[in-house]
C-alpha positions as CSV (number, residue, x, y, z in Angstrom):
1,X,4.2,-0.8,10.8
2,X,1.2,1.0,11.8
3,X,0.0,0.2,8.0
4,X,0.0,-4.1,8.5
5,X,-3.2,-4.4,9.7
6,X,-4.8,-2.2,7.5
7,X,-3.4,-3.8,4.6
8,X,-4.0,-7.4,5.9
9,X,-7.8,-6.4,6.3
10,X,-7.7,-5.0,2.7
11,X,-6.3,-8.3,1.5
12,X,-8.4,-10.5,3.3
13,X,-11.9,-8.6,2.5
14,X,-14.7,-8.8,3.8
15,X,-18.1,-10.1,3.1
16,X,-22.1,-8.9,3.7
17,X,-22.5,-9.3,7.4
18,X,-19.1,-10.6,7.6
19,X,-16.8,-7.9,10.7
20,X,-13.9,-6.8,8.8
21,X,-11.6,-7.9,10.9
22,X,-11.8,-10.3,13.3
23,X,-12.3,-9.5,16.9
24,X,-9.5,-10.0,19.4
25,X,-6.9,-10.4,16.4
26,X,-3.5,-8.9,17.4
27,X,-1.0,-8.0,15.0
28,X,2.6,-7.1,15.7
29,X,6.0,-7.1,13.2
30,X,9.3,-8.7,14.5
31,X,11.2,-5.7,12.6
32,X,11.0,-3.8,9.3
33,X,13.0,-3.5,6.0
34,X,12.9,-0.7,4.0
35,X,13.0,-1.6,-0.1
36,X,14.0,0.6,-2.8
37,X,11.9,0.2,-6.0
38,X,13.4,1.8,-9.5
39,X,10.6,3.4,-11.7
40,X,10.8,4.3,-15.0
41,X,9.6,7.8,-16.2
42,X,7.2,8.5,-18.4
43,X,5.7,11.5,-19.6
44,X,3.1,11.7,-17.0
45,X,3.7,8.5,-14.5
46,X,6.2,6.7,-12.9
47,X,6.2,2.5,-14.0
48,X,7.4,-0.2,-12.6
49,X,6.9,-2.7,-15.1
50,X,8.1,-5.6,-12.7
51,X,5.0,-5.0,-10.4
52,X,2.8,-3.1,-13.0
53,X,2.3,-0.3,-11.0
54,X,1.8,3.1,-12.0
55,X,1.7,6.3,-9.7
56,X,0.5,9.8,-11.5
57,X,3.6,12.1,-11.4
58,X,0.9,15.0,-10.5
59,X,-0.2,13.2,-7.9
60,X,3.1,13.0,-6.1
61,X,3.5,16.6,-6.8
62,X,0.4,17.2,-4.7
63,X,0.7,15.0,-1.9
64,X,4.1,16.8,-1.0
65,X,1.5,19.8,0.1
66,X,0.0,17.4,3.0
């Protein structure tokens, strides 16, 4: 939830000279639902072919250490 507005400002871009977001803009969620995603597994990622996305499999490994 914390995420929305982050990814609405990231979505919305910005422009030279243009605030990123803009001021007094509140931003709240009603509730939340948690999706499930199936990835295929390659050799060194993990695919979803529906979204074309691909996360590094090494990657994951490493942000388990955080």
């Amino acid at each position: 939830m914390e995420s929305i507005p982050v990814h609405l400002a990231n979505r919305l871009g910005s422009f030279p000279g243009q605030a990123p977001w803009p001021p007094g803009l509140m931003v709240s969620a009603a509730g939340c639902l948690l999706v499930y995603r199936p990835f295929d597994q390659s050799a060194h990622e993990l695919v979803q072919t529906s979204r074309q996305i691909a996360i590094n499999r090494n990657a994951l490994a490493l942000a388990d250490a955080l």
